[in-house]
C-alpha positions as CSV (number, residue, x, y, z in Angstrom):
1,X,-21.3,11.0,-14.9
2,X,-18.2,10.9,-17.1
3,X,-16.0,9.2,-14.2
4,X,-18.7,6.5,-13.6
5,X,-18.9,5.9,-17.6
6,X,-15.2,5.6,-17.3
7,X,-14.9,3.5,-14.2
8,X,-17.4,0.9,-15.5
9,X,-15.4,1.0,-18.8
10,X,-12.4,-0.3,-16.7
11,X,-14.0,-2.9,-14.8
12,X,-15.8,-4.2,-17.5
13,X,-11.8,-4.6,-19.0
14,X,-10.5,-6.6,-15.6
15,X,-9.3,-3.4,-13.9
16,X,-9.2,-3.7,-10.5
17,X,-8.4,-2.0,-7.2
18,X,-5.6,-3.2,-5.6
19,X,-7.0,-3.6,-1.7
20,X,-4.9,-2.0,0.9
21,X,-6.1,-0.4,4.2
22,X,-6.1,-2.7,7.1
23,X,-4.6,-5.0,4.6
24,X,-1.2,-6.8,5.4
25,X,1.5,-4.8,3.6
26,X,2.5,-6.8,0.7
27,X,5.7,-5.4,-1.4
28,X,3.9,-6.7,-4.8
29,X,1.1,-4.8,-4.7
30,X,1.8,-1.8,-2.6
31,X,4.9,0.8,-2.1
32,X,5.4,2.0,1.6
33,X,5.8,6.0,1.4
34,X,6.0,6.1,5.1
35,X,6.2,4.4,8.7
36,X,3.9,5.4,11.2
37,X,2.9,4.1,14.7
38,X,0.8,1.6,14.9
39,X,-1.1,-1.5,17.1
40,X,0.4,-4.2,15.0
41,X,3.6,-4.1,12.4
42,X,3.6,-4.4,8.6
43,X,-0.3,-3.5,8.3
44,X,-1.4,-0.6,6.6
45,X,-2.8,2.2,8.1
46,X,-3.6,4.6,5.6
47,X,-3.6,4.4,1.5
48,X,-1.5,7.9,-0.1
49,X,-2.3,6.8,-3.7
50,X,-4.9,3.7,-5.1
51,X,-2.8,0.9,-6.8
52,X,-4.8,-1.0,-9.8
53,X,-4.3,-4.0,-11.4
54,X,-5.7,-6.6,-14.6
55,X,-6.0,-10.0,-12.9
56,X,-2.7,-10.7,-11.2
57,X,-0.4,-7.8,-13.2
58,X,0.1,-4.6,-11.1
59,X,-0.6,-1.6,-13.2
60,X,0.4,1.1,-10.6
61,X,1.1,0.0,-6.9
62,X,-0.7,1.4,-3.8
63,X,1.2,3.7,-1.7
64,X,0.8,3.3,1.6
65,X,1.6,4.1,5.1
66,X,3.0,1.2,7.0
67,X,2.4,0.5,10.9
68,X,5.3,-0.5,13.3
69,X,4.9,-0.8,17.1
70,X,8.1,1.5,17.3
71,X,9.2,3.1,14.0
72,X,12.4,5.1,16.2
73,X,13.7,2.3,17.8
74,X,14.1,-0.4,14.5
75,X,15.4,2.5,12.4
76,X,18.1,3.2,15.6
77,X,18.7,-0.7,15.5
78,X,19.3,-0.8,11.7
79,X,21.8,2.0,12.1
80,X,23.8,0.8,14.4
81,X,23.9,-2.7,12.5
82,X,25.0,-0.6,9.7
83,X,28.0,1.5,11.4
């Protein structure tokens, strides 16, 4: 009863969660913890911690997990760019 007093408290002051699974991943609103396998890249496939916001200011991003159609192969690729 206490967390639905609270949450209602917070939307009534414009807090808001940021939306993030199945979402395209967007570096202003959520933090990528992880790259996973996925059917399509740079959608999120699975929220680690809610992000909120007030209007358009982030006050903690989501961290997510980020889908790629071959997470072993790009990091390979970026690697040998970097050597």
């Amino acid at each position: 009863m206490v967390i639905k007093q609270f949450r209602n408290i917070l939307a009534e002051e414009g807090v808001q969660e940021i939306p993030a699974e199945g979402a395209q991943f967007d570096p202003h609103f959520h933090e990528a913890t992880e790259i996973v396998e996925g059917q399509k890249d740079g959608l999120v496939v699975k929220v680690v911690r809610k992000g909120y916001k007030i209007d358009s200011k982030v006050l903690r991003p989501a961290q997510v997990a980020v889908g790629a159609s071959k997470p072993e192969k790009k990091m390979e690729e970026k690697e040998a760019l970097n050597v």
